[in-house]
Every structure is written in structure tokens, then in C-alpha cells.
N, C-alpha and C positions, 0 to 999 in steps of 0.2 A: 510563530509562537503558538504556546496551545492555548485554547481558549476557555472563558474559565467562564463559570457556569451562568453568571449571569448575564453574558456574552453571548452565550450558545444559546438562551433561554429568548432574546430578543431576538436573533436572527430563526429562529425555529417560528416565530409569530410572524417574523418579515412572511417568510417564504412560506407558511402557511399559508396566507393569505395569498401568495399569488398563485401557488400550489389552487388554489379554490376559482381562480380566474385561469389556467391554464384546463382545469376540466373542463369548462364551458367551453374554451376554444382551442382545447386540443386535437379533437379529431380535424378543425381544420389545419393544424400545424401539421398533423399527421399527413394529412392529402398535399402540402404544401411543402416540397424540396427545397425552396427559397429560404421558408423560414427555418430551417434547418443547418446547423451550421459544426460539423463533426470535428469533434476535439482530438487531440493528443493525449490524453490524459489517462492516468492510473483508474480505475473507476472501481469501487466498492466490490467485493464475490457476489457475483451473479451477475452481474451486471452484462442485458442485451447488446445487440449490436448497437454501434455508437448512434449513427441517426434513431433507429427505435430508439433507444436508450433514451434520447434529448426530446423525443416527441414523446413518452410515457411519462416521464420523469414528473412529477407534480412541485417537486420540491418542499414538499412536508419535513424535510431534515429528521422524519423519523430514524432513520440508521446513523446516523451521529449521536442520536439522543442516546440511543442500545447501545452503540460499541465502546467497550472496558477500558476500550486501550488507546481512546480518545482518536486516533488514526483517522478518521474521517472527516476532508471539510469543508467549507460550501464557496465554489466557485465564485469570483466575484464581476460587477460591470464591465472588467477589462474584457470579457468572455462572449460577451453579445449574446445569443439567445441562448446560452448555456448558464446565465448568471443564477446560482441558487441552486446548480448542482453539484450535487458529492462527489467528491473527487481525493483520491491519497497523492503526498506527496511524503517519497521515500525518502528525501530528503532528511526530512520532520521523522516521522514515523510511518513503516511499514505496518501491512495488515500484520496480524500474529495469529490469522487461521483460527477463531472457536471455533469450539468441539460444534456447534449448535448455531455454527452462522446465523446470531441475531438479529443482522443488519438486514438481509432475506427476509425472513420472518418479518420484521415488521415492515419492510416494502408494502405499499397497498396497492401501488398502482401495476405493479408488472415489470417493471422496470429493470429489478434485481431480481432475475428466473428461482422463484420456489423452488424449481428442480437442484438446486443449491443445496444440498443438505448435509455436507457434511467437506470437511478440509479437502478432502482430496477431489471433490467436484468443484473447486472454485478454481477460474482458470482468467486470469486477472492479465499475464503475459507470459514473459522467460526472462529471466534472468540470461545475463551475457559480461567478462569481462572486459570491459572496452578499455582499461588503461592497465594492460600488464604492466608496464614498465614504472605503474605506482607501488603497485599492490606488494606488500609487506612479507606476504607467504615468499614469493616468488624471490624474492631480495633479499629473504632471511633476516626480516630485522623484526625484532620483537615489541609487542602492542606497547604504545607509548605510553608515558602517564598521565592522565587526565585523561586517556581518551572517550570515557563515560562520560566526562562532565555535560556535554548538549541531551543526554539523556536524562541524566538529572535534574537540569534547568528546566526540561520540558515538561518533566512529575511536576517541580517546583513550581511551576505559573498553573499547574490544574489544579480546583478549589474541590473538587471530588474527585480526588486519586482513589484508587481501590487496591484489594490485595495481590490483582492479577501485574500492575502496573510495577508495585513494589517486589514482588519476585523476580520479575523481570529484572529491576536495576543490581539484586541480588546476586542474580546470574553474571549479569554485566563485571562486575569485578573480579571475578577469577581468571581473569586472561593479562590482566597488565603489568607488563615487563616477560612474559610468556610468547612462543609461538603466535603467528598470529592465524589463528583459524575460526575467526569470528564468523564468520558467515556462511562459514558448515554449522557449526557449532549453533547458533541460534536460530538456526531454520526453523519455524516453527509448525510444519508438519506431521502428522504421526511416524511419518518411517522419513526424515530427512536425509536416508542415504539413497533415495531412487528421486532424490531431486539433487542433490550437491555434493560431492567429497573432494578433500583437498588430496591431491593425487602428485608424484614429481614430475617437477617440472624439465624439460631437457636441459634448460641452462646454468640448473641448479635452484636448490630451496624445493616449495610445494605450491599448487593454483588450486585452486577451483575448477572443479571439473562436474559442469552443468547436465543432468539427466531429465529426461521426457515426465520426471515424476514434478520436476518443478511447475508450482500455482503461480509463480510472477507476482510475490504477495509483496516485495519491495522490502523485508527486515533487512536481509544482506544489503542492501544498498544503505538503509537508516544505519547498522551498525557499523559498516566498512570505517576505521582508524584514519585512513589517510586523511592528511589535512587539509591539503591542497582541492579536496572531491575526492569519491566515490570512485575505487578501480576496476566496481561490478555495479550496474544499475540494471534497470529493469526496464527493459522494452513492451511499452502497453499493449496489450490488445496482439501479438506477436505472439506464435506459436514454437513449437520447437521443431519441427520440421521445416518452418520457415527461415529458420536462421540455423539451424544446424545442420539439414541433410539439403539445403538449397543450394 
């Protein structure tokens, strides 16, 4: 669920604060592969390779504090020497790509590469359908109703929504009982056609059809209608030569 601000406001003080004891003994975690322990996880634009990533990481939860669209959020104990880092869960909510990657921007420690600057340099993973035989394009059946509602509920528990948050659920309602092409459709890139178009399928209906321009920013997977899960999610850290010309 999303967390609401006086939520956020304590756990930014937690992790501050170890954020201020992991610099004292972070370069030895850094020289130290033990203490290091590489995740699966969706991790913020910009975000270094995983072990760097978990050894820079100070855990200041500055980039949760910046991002509009609440999308970012801080790993917990289950994680072991990860606990206290940012991490999306497309589930919840996908990145939605600022013009101005603020999350970047306020990184202090290195973590989430500066060289970050702008949507089409953030490269987070690939998008991939892993459950055709869900996905709604493909079957020809049209977006259900309700299918915003977990969109809603998740504006609804944030105590600082903003106007970027509410255009979004804006958007969100012009598809239900309609085609379902959510996940071209809300790509939130400047040119979403060199990352996504619903293209026909041989068996009938239309897919997704994944291009090299996709950031792996996980919205398609936050908006995908199915109920049962997600018929496209998003492979972290996975490139698209890896999973497409491999």
C-alpha cells in the first residue's frame, strides 16, 4: 500500500541515520563481497550495477522523498544487507519516467548515476509478455470494469497526492469496457512507440510488441487489467538483447 506521509517522514529518519553509519563503514562493505548480497529487484533510474548499487547506497530515502508519483520504496529486514533500499514494485506502481529524473538528482551518494538525465537514459530493465494466454489484447476481450480501482485506492491512502498523480487516474478511465491497450497506451516515455505497440497477433486479437526503446520502467505491468496477474511484467536489470536477440 502507499505510504503516507507521516510514514515516509519516519522511515526517511530511520534510514537516515544508518545512511550516516553505512558511510563510516562503507568502503569497507565495498572491499567486502560477503557483505554484499545482490537483489532481484526493480531499482529506481539510474540505478548502478546491483552489488555497487547496495555498497553506495546510503539509504537517505532522498528519492522517495522527490518522486510525484510516490513509485518508490524502501526495502525492508526481510532483505538482509539491502534493508533501507529503494526499490519499485510494478505491482504497486511503475516508474512514469520524469522529464527531470528527480530521483537522480537528489541521489548524493552515487548510487543512481547522474549521467541519468533525462527518460530515455533510464534503463531500469525490459518489459516481456510472460502470460499471453492472459493478456486481454490477445483474447479480444475488453478492459473490465473497475479495472482502475487498485489505482485509486493507492492515490487514496497518499496524504500528498499531487496533480501529476491525478491526471494519471484521468487517463486511467478512458479504456473501460474498450480494447484493451493499456500498456502501449500509458507508456510513459516521450516516443512510447520505439518501446511498445500493440501489433496482430497470429491467433487472433492484438499483443504487445516490445522494442529496444523500452526503459523497464514497470507502468505496463502496474496497469496490465488482468486479475488473476500481470500478462507483461518487467524483467529487472535485463536488457533487450538479452531476452530478445538471445
Amino acid at each position: 500500500m502507499a505510504k503516507t506521509v507521516k510514514t515516509d517522514r519516519r522511515k526517511f529518519m530511520k534510514y537516515s541515520t544508518i545512511g550516516i553509519l553505512a558511510l563510516v563503514g562503507g568502503a569497507g562493505v565495498a572491499l567486502s563481497p560477503k557483505g554484499v548480497v545482490a537483489e532481484n529487484r526493480l531499482r529506481p533510474p539510474g540505478a548502478v550495477e546491483e552489488n555497487e548499487f547496495l555498497a553506495l547506497c546510503i539509504k537517505c530515502g532522498q528519492c522517495l522523498q522527490v518522486c510525484p508519483y510516490h513509485s518508490i520504496e524502501l526495502s525492508d529486514l526481510s532483505k538482509g544487507y539491502g534493508e533501507g533500499t529503494p526499490y519499485i514494485d510494478a505491482n504497486i506502481r511503475g516508474c512514469y519516467a520524469c522529464e527531470a529524473v528527480p530521483c537522480v538528482l537528489a541521489c548524493p551518494s552515487g548510487a543512481l548515476d547522474h549521467k541519468t538525465e533525462k527518460p530515455e537514459d533510464i534503463k531500469m530493465g525490459i518489459a516481456i509478455l510472460e502470460n499471453p494466454r492472459s493478456c486481454l489484447a490477445i483474447k479480444k476481450q475488453p478492459v473490465p470494469k473497475g479495472y482502475d480501482d487498485k489505482m485509486k485506492e493507492f492515490v487514496s491512502n497518499v496524504v500528498n497526492t499531487n496533480e501529476y498523480e491525478q491526471k494519471m487516474l484521468e487517463k486511467y478511465e478512458q479504456f473501460e469496457g474498450k480494447e484493451c491497450t493499456l500498456c502501449a497506451d500509458m507508456c510513459p516515455i516521450p516516443n512510447p512507440l520505439s518501446a511498445i505497440a500493440m501489433v496482430p497477433h497470429k491467433d487472433g486479437g492484438r499483443y504487445p510488441e516490445i522494442y529496444d526503446g523500452c526503459i523497464g520502467c514497470g507502468v505496463c505491468q502496474e496497469v496490465c487489467p488482468v486479475q488473476s496477474g500481470p500478462a507483461i511484467i518487467v524483467k529487472p536489470r535485463a536488457t533487450y538483447d538479452e531476452i530478445y536477440k538471445s
